[in-house]
C-alpha positions as CSV (number, residue, x, y, z in Angstrom):
1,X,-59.0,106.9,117.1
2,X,-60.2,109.4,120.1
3,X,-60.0,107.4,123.4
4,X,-61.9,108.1,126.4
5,X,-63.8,110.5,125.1
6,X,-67.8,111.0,124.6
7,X,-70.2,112.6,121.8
8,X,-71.8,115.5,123.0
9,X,-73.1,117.6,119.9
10,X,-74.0,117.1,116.2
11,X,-74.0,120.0,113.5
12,X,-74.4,119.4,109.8
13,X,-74.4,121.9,106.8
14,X,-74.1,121.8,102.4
15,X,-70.0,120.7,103.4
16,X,-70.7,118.2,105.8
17,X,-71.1,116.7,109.7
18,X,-69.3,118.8,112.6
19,X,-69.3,116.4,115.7
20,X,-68.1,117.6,119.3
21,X,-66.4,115.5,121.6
22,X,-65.5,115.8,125.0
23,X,-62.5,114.2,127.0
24,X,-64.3,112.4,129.9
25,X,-60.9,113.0,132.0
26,X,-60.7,116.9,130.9
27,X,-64.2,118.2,130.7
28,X,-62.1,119.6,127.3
29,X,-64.5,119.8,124.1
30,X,-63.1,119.6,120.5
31,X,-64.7,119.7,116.9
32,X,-64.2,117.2,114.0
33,X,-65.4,117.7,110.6
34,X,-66.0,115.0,108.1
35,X,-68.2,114.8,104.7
36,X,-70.4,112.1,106.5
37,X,-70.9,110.5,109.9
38,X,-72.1,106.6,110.6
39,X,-73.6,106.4,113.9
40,X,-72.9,102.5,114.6
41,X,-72.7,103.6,118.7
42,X,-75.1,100.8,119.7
43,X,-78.6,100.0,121.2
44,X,-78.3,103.5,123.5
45,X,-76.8,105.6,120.3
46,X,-75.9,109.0,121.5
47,X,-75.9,109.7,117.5
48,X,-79.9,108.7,117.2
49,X,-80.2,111.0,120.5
50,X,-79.1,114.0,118.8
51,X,-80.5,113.8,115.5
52,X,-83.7,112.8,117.9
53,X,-84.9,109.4,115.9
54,X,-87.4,107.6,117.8
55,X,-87.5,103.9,117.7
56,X,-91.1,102.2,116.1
57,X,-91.9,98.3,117.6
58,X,-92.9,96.4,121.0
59,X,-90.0,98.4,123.1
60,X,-88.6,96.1,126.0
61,X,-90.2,92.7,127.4
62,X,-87.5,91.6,130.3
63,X,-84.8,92.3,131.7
64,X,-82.3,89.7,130.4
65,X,-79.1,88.8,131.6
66,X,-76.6,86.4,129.9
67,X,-74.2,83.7,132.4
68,X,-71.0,83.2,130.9
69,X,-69.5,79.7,132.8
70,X,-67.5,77.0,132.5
71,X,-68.9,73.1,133.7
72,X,-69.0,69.7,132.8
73,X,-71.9,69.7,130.4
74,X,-70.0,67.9,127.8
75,X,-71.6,64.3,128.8
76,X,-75.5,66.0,129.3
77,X,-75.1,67.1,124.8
78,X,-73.3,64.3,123.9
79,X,-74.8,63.3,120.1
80,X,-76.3,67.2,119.9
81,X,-74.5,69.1,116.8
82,X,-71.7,71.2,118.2
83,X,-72.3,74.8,119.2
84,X,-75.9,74.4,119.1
85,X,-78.6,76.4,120.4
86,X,-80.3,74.5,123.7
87,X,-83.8,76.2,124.7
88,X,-84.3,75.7,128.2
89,X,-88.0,75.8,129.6
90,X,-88.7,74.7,133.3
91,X,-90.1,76.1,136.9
92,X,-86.8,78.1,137.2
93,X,-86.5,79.9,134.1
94,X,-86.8,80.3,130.3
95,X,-83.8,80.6,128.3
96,X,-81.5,78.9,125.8
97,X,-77.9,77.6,126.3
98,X,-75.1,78.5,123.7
99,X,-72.1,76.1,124.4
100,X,-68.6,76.4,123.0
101,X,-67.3,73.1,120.5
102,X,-65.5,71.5,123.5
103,X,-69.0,71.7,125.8
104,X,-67.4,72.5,128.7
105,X,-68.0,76.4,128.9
106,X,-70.5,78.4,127.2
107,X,-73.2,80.9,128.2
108,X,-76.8,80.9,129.4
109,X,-79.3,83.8,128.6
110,X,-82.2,83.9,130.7
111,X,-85.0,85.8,129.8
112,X,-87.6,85.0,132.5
113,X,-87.4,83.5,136.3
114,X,-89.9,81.8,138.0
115,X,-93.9,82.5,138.2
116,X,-94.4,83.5,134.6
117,X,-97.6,85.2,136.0
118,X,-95.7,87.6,138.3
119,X,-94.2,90.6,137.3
120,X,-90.8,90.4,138.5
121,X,-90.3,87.0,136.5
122,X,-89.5,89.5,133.5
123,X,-86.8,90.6,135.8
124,X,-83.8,88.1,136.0
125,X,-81.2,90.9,136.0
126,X,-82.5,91.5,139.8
127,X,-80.0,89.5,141.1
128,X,-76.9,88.8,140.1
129,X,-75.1,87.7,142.9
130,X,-72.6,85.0,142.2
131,X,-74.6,81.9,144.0
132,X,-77.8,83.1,142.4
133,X,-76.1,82.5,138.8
134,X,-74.6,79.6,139.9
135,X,-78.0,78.0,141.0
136,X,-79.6,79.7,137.5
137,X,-77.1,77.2,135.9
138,X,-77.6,74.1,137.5
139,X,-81.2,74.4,137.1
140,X,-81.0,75.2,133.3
141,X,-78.4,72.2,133.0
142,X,-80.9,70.2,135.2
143,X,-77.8,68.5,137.7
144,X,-78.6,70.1,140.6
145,X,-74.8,69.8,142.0
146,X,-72.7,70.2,138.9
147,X,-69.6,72.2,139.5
148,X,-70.3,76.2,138.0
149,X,-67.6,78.6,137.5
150,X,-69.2,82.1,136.7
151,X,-66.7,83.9,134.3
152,X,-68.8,87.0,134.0
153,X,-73.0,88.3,133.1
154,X,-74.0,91.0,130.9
155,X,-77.1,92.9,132.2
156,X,-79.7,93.7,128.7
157,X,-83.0,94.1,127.8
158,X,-84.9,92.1,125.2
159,X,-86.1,94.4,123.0
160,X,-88.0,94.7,119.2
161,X,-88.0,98.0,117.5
162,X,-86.4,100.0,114.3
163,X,-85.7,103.5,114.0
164,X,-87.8,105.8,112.5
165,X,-85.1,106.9,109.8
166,X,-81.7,105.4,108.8
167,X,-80.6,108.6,107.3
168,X,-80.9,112.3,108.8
169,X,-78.7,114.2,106.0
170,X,-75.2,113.4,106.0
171,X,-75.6,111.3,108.5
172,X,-76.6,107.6,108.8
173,X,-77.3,105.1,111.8
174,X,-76.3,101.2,111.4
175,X,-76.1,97.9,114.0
176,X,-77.9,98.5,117.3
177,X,-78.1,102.0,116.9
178,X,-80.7,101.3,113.8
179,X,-82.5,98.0,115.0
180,X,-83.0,96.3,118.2
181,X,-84.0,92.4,118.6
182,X,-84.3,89.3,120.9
183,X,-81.1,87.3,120.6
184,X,-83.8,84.2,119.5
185,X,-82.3,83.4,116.1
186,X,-79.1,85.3,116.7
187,X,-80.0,87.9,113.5
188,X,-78.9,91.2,115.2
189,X,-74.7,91.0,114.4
190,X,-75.6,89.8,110.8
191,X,-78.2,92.6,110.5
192,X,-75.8,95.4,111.6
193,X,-73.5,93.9,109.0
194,X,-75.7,93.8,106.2
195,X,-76.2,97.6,106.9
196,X,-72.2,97.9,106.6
197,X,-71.9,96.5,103.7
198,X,-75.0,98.2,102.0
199,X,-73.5,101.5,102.7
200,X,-69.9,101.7,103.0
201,X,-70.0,100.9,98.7
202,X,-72.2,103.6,98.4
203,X,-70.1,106.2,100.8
204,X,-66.9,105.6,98.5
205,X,-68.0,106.3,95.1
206,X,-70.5,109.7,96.0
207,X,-66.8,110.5,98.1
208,X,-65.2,109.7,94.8
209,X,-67.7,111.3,92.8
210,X,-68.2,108.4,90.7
211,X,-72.0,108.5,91.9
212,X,-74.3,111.0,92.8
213,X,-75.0,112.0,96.4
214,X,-78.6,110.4,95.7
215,X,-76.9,107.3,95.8
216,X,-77.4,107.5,99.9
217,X,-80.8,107.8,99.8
218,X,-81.0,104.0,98.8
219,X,-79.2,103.2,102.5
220,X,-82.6,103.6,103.7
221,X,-84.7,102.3,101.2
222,X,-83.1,99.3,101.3
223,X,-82.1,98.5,104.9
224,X,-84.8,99.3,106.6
225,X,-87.4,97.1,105.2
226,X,-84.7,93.9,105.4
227,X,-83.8,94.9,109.0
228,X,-88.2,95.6,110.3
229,X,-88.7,91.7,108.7
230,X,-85.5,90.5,110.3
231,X,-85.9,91.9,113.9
232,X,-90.2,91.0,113.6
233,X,-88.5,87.2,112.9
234,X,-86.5,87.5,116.0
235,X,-90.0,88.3,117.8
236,X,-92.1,85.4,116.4
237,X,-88.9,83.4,117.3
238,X,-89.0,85.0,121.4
239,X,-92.8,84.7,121.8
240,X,-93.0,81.2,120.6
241,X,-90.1,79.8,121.6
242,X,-89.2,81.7,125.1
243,X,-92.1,84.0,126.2
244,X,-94.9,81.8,125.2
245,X,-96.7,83.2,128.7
246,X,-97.1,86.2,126.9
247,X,-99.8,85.4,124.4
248,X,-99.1,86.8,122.1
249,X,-100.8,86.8,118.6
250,X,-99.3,89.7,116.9
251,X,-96.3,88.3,115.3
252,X,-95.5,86.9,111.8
253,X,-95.4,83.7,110.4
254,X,-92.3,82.0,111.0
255,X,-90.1,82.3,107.6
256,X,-87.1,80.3,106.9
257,X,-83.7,80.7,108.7
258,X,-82.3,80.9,105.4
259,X,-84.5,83.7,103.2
260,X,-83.9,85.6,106.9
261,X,-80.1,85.8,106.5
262,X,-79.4,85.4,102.6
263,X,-83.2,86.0,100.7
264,X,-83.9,89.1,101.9
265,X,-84.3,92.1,98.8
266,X,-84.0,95.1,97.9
267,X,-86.0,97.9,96.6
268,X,-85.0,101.0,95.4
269,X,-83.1,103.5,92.5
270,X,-79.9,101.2,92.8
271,X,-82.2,98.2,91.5
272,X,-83.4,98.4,88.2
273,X,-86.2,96.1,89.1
274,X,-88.2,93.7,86.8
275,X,-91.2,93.6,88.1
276,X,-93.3,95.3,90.6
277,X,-93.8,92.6,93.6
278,X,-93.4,94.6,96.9
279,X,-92.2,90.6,98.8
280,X,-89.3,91.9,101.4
281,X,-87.6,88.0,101.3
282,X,-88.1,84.8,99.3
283,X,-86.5,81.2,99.3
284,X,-82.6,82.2,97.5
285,X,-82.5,79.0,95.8
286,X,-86.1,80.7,93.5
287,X,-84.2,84.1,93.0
288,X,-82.1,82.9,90.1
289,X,-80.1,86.4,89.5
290,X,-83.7,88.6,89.5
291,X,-82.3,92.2,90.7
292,X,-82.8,92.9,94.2
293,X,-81.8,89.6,95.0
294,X,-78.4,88.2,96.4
295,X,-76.5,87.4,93.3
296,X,-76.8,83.1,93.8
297,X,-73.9,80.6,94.6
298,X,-72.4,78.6,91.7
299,X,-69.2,76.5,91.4
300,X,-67.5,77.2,88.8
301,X,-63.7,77.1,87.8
302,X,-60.7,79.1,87.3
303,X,-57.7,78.0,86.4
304,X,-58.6,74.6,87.0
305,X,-59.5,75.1,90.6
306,X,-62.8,75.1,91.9
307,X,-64.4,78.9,92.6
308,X,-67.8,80.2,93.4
309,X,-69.2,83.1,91.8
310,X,-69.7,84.8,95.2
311,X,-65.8,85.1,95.1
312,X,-66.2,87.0,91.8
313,X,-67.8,90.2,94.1
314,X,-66.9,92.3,97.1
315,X,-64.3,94.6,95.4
316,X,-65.9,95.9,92.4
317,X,-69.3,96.1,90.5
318,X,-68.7,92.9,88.4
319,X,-70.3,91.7,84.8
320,X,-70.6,88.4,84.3
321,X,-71.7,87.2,80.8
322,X,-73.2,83.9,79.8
323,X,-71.1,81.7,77.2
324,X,-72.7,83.3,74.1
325,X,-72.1,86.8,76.1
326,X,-68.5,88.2,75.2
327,X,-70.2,91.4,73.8
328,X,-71.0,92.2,77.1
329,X,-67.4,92.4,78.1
330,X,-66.6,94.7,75.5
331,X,-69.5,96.9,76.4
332,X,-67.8,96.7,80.3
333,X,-64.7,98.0,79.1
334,X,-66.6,100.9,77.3
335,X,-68.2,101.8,80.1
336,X,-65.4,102.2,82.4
337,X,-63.6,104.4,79.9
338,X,-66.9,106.7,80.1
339,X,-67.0,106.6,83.7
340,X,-64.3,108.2,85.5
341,X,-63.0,106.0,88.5
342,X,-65.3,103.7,88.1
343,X,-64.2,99.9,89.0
344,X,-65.6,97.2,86.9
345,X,-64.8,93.8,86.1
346,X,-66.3,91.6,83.5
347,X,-66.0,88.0,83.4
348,X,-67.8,85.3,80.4
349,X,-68.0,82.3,81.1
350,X,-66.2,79.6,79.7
351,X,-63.7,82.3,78.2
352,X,-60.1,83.9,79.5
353,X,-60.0,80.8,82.4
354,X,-63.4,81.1,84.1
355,X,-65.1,77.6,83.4
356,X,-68.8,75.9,84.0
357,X,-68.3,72.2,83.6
358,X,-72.1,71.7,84.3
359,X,-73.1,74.4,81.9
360,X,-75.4,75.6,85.2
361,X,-74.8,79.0,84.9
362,X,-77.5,80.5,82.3
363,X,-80.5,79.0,83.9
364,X,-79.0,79.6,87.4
365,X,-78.9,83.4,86.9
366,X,-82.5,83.4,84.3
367,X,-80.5,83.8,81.3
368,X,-80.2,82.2,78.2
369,X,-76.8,81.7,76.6
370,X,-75.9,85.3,75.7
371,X,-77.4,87.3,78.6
372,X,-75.2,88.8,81.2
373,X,-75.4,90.2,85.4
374,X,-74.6,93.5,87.1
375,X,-73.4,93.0,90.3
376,X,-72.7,95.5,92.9
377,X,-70.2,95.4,95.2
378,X,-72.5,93.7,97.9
379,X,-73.0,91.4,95.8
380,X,-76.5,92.2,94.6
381,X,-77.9,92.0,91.5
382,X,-78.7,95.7,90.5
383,X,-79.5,94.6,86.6
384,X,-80.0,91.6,84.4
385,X,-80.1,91.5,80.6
386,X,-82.0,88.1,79.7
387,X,-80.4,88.2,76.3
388,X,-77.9,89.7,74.2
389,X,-79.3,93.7,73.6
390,X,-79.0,95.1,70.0
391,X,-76.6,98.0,71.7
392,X,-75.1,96.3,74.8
393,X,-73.0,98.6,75.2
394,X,-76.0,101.5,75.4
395,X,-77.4,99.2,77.5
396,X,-75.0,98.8,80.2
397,X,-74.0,102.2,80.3
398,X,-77.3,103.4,80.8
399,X,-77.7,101.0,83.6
400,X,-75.4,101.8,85.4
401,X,-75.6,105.3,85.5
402,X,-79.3,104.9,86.6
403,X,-77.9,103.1,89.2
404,X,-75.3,105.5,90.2
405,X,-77.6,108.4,90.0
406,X,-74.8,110.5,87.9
């Protein structure tokens, strides 16, 4: 790990990224060469600079700041779920409080001041002076004397756009340096993760050459669609919740919290799709296994404890066979022996310990009792076999090496 030093040039060729760095202390530059490079360097990526990505969206609409404090608020929420969001509305600013479990510290985000109608409202980050945060406080809590301790305020700007392009060559942009949105929702940490999970899979097996380098290609394909819905979201959620002197009309419907964080899907090579609906979420509970979908949430058990399938992912791609499925496994087994370092587990259930007591699982996943899953390691569903296929183990193999571009 290089410390106290900055990125100041980007090279790439057939063998991979060169990057230069230069002490900050030394003026001294030195070259590192890797395979690939993630740019995950935030909302003011030096990375997107160089490669020379422009954003696409609305751009900035305040200047925000966020008042981290400690007071006596715990008596003003009492009955109001812990850790809630607050949106605050009044004469002295718009803005939501975020309070810690005990209520007694917890930050403030302000997006606007004052006259809505004036320019400078939009400008909160003007002053931040200790009293003027303190008196920000009080009038969001409403108790114009309550005792404020300022612990600290981070200067930002609300912002809505996407980069152009998640992927210049061998290099890729995730988080902040990828998307920017409003905090309204609080979608942008999940987003950034989302992005690290879609691609970090994918990085290890074209580095292992278990898949082909097109492989990569899907980053983009696939985040960027998930991440333009999610940070559009975050608008509809600012203009109509904290900005609503803004008029504005160009936003999209308000979707559900949930299809936001787990019911987004993908489209692309990695997903042998079933159908050609171009929908970018849907409701989770209504995907029932369909590829491009987040494989769903099922108790099952193990070894007589209770598991959920979504404990069954995460390392590996992972089979998992209905009851009447076991040929399945067999064809799993096969395929890792044709597929050099290729990490696969396979799972029936109600066989070797892995048990559905409600017998939930078929009609959960849209299969009937001898139809099986593909799973990637993110826990999508790249494939689905309805039923049991007259060569299953033709039919996984070929699958999967559709989906790993070999």
């Amino acid at each position: 790990m290089l410390e106290g030093a900055a990125l100041v040039g980007l090279a790439q060729d057939a063998r991979g990224v060169v990057a230069t760095v230069r002490d900050v202390v030394t003026g001294r530059d030195r070259t590192l060469r890797a395979k690939y490079l993630v740019g995950a360097d935030g909302a003011h990526s030096t990375v997107r600079e160089l490669l020379g990505i422009e954003f696409d969206g609305r751009g900035a609409f305040s200047n925000s700041i966020t008042i981290y404090f400690h007071a006596p608020v715990a008596p003003l929420v009492a009955g109001k779920p812990p850790m809630s969001i607050i949106y605050v509305k009044n004469a002295e600013l718009s803005g939501f409080f975020r309070l810690d479990r005990d209520a007694r510290s917890g930050f403030l985000v302000v997006n606007t001041v004052g006259d809505t109608s004036r320019p400078e409202a939009a400008s909160p980050a003007s002053d931040v002076s200790e009293p003027r945060l303190i008196e920000l406080v009080r009038a969001g809590v409403g108790v114009p004397d309550i005792p404020v301790t300022i612990d600290g305020v981070a200067r930002w700007r609300a912002t809505s756009d996407v980069a152009r392009r998640f992927r210049d060559g061998r290099v890729f942009l995730a988080g902040d340096a990828a998307h920017l949105m409003p905090p309204q929702g609080g979608y942008g940490g999940n987003t950034g993760i989302h992005d690290a999970h879609n691609l970090a899979w994918k990085l290890a097996l074209v580095c292992k050459g278990v898949a082909g380098p097109e492989l990569l290609s899907t980053y983009d394909l696939e985040r960027r669609p998930a991440a333009t819905f999610t940070v559009e979201q975050a608008y509809t959620r600012y203009v109509t919740r904290s900005a609503t002197y803004l008029g504005a009309n160009d936003f999209q419907p308000l979707a559900s919290d949930f299809d936001i964080e787990l019911g987004y899907l993908y489209r692309s090579p990695a997903i042998l799709s079933e159908d050609e609906c171009d929908r970018v979420h849907e409701d989770p509970h209504l995907s029932c296994g369909r590829p491009g979908s987040r494989a769903p949430h099922l108790w099952l058990e193990q070894s007589g404890r209770p598991i959920s399938t979504l404990d069954l992912f995460g390392r590996a791609f992972v089979v998992i066979a209905a009851p009447g499925g076991a040929a399945w496994a067999e064809a799993a087994r096969s395929a890792v022996r044709a597929i050099a370092g290729l990490e696969l587990e396979a799972h029936v259930v109600d066989r070797d310990g892995l048990t559905d007591r409600e017998g939930r699982f078929a009609s959960a996943h849209g299969l009937d009792p001898s139809g099986a899953i593909l799973v990637r390691p993110d826990g999508f569903v790249a494939w689905r076999a309805a039923s049991m296929a007259g060569d299953p183990v033709r039919a996984l193999s070929s699958a999967l090496s559709r989906i790993l571009m070999r």
